[in-house]
C-alpha positions as CSV (number, residue, x, y, z in Angstrom):
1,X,40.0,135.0,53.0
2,X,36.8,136.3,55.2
3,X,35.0,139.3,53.4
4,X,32.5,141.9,54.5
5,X,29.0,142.1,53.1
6,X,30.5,145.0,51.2
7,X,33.2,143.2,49.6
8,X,30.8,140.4,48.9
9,X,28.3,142.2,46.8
10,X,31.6,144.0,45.1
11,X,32.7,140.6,44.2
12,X,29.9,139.1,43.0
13,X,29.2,142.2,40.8
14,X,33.1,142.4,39.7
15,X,33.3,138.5,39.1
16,X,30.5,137.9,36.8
17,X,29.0,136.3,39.6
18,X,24.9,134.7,38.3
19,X,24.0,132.3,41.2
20,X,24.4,132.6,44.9
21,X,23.4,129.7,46.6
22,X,22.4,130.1,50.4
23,X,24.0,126.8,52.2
24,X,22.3,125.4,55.6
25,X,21.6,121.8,56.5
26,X,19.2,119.5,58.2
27,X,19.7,118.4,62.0
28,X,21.4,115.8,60.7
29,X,24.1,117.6,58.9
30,X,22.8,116.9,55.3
31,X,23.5,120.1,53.1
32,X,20.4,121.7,51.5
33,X,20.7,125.2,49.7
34,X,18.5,128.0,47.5
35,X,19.6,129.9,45.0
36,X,19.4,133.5,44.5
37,X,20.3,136.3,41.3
38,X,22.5,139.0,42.5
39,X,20.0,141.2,42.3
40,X,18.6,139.5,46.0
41,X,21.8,139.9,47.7
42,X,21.4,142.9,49.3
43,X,17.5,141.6,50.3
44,X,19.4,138.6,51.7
45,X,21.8,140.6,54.1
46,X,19.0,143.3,55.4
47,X,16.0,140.7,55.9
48,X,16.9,137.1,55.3
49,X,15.8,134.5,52.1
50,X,12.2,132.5,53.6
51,X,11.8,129.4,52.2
52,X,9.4,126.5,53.2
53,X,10.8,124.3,56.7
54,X,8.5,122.3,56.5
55,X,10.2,120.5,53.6
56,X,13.4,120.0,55.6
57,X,13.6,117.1,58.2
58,X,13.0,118.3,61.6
59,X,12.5,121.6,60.9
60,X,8.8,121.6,62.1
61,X,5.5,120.9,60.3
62,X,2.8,122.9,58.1
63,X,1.9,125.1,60.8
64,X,5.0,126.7,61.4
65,X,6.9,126.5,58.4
66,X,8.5,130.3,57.3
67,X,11.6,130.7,57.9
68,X,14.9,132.8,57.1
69,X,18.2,132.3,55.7
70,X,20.6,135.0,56.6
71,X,23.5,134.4,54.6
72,X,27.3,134.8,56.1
73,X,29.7,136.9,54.1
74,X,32.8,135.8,55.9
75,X,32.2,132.2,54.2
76,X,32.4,133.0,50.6
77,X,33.6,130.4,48.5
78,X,33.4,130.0,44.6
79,X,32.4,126.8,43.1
80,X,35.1,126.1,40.6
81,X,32.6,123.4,39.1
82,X,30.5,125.2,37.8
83,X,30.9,127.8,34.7
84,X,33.8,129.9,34.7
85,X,31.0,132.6,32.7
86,X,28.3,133.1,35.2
87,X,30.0,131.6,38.3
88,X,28.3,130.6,41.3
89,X,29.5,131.0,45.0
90,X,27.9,130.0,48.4
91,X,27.9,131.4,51.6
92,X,26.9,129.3,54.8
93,X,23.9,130.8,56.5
94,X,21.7,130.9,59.6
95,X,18.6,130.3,60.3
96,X,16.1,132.7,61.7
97,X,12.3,132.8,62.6
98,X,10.0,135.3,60.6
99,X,10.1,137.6,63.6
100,X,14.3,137.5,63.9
101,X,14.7,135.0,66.7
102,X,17.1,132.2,65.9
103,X,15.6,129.1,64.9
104,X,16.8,126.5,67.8
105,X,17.5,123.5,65.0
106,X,19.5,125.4,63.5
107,X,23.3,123.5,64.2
108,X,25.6,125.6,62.9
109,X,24.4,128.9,65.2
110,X,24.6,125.9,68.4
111,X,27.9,125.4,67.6
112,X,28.8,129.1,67.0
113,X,27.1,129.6,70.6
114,X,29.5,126.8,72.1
115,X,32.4,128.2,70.4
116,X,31.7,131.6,72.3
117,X,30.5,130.3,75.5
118,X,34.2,128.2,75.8
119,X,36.0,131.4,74.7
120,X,34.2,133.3,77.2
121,X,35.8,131.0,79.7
122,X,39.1,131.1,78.5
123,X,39.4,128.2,76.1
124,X,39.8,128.2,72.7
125,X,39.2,124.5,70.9
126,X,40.7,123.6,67.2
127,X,39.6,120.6,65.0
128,X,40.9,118.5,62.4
129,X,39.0,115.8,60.7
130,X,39.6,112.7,58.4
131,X,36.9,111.5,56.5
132,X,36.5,108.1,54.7
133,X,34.5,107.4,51.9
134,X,34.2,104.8,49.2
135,X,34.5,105.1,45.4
136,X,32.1,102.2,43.4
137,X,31.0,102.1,39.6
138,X,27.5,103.3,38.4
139,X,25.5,100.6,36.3
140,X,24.6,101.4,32.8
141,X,21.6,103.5,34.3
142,X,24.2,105.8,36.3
143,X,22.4,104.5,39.8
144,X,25.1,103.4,42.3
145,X,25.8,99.7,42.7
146,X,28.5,98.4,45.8
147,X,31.0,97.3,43.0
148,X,34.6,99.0,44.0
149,X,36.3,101.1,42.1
150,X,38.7,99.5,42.8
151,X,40.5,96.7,45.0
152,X,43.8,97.7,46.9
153,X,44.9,97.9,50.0
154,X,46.0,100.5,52.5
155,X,48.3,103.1,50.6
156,X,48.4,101.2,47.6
157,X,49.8,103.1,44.7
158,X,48.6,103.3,41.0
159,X,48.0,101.1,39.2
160,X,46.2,98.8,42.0
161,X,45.0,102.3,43.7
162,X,42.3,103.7,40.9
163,X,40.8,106.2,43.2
164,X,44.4,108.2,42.8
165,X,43.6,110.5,40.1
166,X,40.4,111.1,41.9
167,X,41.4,112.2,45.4
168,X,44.0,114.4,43.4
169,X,41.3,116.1,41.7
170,X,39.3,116.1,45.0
171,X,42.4,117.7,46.8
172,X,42.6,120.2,43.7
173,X,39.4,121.2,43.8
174,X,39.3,121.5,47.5
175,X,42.8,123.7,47.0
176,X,40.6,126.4,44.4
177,X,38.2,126.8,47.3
178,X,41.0,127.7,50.1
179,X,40.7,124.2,52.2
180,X,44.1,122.4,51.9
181,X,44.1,119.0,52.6
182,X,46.8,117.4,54.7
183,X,47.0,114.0,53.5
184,X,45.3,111.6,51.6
185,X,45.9,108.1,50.1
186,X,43.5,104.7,49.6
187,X,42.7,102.8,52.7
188,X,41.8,99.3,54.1
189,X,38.9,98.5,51.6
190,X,38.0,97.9,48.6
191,X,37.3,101.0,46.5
192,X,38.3,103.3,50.1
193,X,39.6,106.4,50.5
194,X,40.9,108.9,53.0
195,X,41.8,112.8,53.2
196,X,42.5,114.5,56.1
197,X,42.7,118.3,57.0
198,X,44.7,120.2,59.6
199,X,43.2,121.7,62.2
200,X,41.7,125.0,62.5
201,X,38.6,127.1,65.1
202,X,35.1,124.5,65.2
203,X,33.2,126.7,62.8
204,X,35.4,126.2,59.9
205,X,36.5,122.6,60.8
206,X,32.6,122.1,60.7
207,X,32.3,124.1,57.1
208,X,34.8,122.6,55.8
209,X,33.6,119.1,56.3
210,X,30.5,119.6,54.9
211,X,32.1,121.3,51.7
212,X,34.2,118.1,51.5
213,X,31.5,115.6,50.7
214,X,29.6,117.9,48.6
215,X,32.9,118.0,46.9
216,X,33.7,114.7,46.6
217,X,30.6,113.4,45.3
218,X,30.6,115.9,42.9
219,X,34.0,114.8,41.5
220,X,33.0,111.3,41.9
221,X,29.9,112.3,39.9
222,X,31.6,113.3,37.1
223,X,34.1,110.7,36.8
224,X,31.1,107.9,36.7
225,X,31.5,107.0,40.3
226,X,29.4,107.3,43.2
227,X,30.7,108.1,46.7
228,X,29.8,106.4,49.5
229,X,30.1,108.1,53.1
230,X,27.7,105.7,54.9
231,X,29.8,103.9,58.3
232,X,29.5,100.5,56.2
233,X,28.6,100.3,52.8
234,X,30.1,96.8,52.7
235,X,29.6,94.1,55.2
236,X,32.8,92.2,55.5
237,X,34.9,95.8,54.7
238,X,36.2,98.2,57.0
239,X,33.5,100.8,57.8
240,X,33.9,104.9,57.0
241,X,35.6,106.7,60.1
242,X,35.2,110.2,60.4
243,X,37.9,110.7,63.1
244,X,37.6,113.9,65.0
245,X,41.0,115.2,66.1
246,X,40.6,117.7,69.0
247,X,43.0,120.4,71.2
248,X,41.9,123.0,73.7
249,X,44.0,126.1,74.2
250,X,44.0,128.1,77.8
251,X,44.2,131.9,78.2
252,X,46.3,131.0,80.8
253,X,48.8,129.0,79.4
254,X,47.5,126.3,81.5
255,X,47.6,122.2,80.0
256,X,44.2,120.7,79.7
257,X,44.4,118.0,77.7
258,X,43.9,115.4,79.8
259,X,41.0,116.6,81.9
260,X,39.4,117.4,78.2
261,X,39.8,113.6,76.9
262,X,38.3,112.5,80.3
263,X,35.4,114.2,79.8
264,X,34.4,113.4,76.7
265,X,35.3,109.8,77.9
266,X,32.7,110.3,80.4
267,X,29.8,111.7,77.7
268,X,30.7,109.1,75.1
269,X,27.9,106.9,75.3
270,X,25.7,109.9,75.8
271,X,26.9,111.9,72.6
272,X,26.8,108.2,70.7
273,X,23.6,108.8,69.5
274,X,24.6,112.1,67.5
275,X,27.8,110.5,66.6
276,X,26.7,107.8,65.1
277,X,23.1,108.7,64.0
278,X,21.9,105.6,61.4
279,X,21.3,101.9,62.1
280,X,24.6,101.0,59.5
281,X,26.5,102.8,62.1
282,X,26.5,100.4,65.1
283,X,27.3,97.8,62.2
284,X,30.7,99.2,61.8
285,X,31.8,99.9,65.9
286,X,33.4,96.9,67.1
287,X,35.4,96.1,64.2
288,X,38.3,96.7,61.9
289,X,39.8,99.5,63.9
290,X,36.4,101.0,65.2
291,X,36.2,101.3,68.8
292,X,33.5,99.2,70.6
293,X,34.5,99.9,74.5
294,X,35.5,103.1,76.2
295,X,38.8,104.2,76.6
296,X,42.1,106.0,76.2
297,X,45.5,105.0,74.9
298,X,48.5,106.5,73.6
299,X,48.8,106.2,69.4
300,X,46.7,102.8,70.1
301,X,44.4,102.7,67.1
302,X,41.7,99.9,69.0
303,X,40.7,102.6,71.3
304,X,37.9,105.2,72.0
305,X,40.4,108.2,71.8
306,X,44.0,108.0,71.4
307,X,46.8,110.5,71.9
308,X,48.5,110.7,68.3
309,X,52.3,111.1,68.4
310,X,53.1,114.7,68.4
311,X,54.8,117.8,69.8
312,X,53.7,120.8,70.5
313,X,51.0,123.0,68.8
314,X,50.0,119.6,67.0
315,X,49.4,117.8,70.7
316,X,45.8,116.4,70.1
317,X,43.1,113.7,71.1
318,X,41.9,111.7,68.3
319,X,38.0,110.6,68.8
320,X,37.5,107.4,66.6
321,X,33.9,106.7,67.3
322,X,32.0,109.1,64.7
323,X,31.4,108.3,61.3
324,X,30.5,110.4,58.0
325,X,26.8,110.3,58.6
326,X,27.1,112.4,61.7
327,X,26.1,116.1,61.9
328,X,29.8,117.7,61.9
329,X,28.1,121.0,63.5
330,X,26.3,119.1,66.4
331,X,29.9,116.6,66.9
332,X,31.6,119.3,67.7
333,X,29.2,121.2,69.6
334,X,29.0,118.0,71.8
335,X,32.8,117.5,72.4
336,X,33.4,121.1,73.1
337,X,30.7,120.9,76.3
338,X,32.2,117.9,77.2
339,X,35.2,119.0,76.9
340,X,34.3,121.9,79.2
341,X,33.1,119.4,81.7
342,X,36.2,118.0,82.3
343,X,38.0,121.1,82.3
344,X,35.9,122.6,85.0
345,X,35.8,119.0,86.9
346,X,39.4,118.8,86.4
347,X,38.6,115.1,85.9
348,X,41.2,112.1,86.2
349,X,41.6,110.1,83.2
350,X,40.7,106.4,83.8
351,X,43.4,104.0,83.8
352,X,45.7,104.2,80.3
353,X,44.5,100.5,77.8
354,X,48.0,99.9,76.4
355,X,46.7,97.1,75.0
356,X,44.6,95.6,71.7
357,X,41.2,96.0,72.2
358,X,40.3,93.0,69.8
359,X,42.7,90.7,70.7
360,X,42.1,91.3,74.5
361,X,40.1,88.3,76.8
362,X,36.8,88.6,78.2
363,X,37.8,88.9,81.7
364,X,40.1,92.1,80.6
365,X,37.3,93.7,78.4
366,X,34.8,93.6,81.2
367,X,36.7,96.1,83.0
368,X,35.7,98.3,80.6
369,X,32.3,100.2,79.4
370,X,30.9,99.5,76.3
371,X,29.5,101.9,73.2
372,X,25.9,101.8,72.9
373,X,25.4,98.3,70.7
374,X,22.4,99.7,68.6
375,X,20.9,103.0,67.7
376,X,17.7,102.3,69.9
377,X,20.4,102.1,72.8
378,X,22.3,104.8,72.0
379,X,18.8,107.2,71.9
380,X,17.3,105.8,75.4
381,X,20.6,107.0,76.8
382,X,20.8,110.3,75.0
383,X,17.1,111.1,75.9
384,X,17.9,110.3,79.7
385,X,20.8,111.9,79.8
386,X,20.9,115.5,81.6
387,X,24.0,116.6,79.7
388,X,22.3,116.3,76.3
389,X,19.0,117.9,77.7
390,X,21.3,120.9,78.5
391,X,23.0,121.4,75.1
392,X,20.6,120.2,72.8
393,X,17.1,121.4,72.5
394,X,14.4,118.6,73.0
395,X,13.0,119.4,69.0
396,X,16.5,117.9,68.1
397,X,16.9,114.7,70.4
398,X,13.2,114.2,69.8
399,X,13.9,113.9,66.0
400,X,16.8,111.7,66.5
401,X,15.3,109.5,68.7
402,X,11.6,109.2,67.6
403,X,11.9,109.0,64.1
């Protein structure tokens, strides 16, 4: 349900409502919040919450460091986690400077600015993620150690499958705060788990992904267990995919599937950087089902992007590159413009790979262009690239790639 700032302050005053805490995240996509009494709400809708941006990772230094939080009312959600006496909710938020412009670092609003420059064109994007993450025991100190939950296999059932119970109460949870899981069940590694959501518009896709992992490491919390969403926690392990499943809809009926999948095919190395944004990321493409070389295929898990079998409404392109450490609201900022690209273009997908990836020979694989191998890489082409200079404002790649 989306409310009205009107229905907002009635619920909170109804509902017994004690904390509200304004949600917003770093460039890269990790979730930071302040709390406010209802008494501030109102404040909070007319003129924004300051707080200090200088404390947040590439949100400027000491110099310039007020800014605004301007809390949105359609994203009202309770946290069933905490006291059912004095609940708490949180609304996502945007960012503003002092004197009302919009603060350019701020993802969420570039992605909101994507979503309307696409539907201003005629095309209308959905997205469904899948998210792995792994479960491992806390030592007697309650700090994380790489010791799995667990050790069974891909959809493994209990008793070899711990983590069970947990994604139920994950899914549960999840279910309380209106985002329904599709499917969920352990995967390849030890102590790894998967859940998956149907698609729905980029902003909530985005929201919802971060709710997830604030979610399940709070469950994981308080079951003794940390969760890892890192792309490789464990060396010889599968890495954590977050696979971004992607359509485009046209006002005029019209198919563009294809010409979207070529053109994120043509950005991929140039998006890599913001895809994959940590060292441990290029440490996990290449192997156990994660792509290494760019390219297309039909269900063909060893590829870039593969067309899942479906039908209809659920016809989609699945992009296997990203993992969980990516910023969900610049991911899909990034694929919508390049998705755009090839619409406009109308550009020819490259030549189907109906074929293994890692069990192909040298001479076949050299047809084909490779992922950036490193993060350095991956930021030299990102910070040469015109397409990223046009959708991403410099204070953003600079941060990325001069850390």
């Amino acid at each position: 349900m989306k409310y009205s700032k009107e229905e907002v302050l009635q619920y909170v005053q109804e509902e017994d409502v004690k904390f509200i805490r304004l949600a917003f995240c770093d460039v890269f996509g990790r979730q930071k919040n302040i709390s406010i009494l209802p008494q501030e709400l109102p404040r909070a809708f007319e003129y924004g919450i300051a707080f200090d941006a200088s404390a947040i990772k590439g949100f400027g230094d000491e110099t310039r460091s007020d800014l605004l939080l301007h809390p949105d009312a359609e994203t009202l959600m309770l946290l069933p986690w905490r006291p059912e006496h004095g609940k708490v909710v949180r609304m996502f938020s945007r960012i503003t400077y002092p004197d009302g412009r919009p603060f350019e670092c701020d993802t969420r609003s570039l992605l909101i600015k994507a979503v309307k420059k696409a539907e201003a064109e005629g095309y209308h994007f959905l997205f469904g993620v899948e998210q792995e993450f792994y479960l491992f025991k806390l030592d007697n100190n309650g700090n994380p150690t790489k010791d799995p939950y667990d050790y069974a296999g891909y959809m493994d059932i209990a008793p070899d499958d711990r983590g069970e119970n947990i994604r139920r109460e994950i899914c549960l949870t999840l279910e309380q705060m209106g985002i329904c899981p599709e499917s969920s069940h352990h995967e390849e590694g030890p102590g790894q788990n998967e859940i998956g959501f149907r698609y729905s518009d980029p902003i909530t896709a985005a929201d919802n992904a971060m709710t997830f992992q604030t979610v399940v490491r709070t469950v994981a919390n308080r079951n003794g267990l940390h969760a890892d969403f890192s792309a490789k926690p464990l060396e010889n392990q599968p890495g954590n995919g977050f696979h971004i499943n992607v359509s485009v809809k046209a006002d005029d009926g019209s198919d563009n599937l294809s010409y979207m999948i070529a053109g994120i095919l043509e950005m991929a190395d140039q998006m890599t950087a913001f895809m994959n944004p940590t060292e441990n990321s290029y440490k996990r493409l290449g192997v156990n089902k994660a792509p290494r070389y760019i390219s297309w295929s039909n269900e063909n898990r060893s590829q870039l992007v593969r067309i899942p079998a479906a039908v209809g409404e659920y016809r989609r392109a699945e992009f296997r590159s990203p993992d969980p450490t990516a910023n969900p609201y610049l991911a899909f900022t990034l694929m919508i413009y390049a998705g755009l690209y090839g619409i406009k273009n109308r550009l020819d997908l490259p030549k189907i790979a109906d074929f293994n990836m890692y069990k192909a020979d040298a001479q076949t694989l050299s047809g084909f262009k490779q992922l950036p191998h490193d993060l350095k890489a991956a930021c030299e082409i990102a910070s040469k690239s015109d397409f990223i200079r046009r959708h991403i404002p410099a204070a953003i790649v600079d941060f990325y790639c001069n850390r």
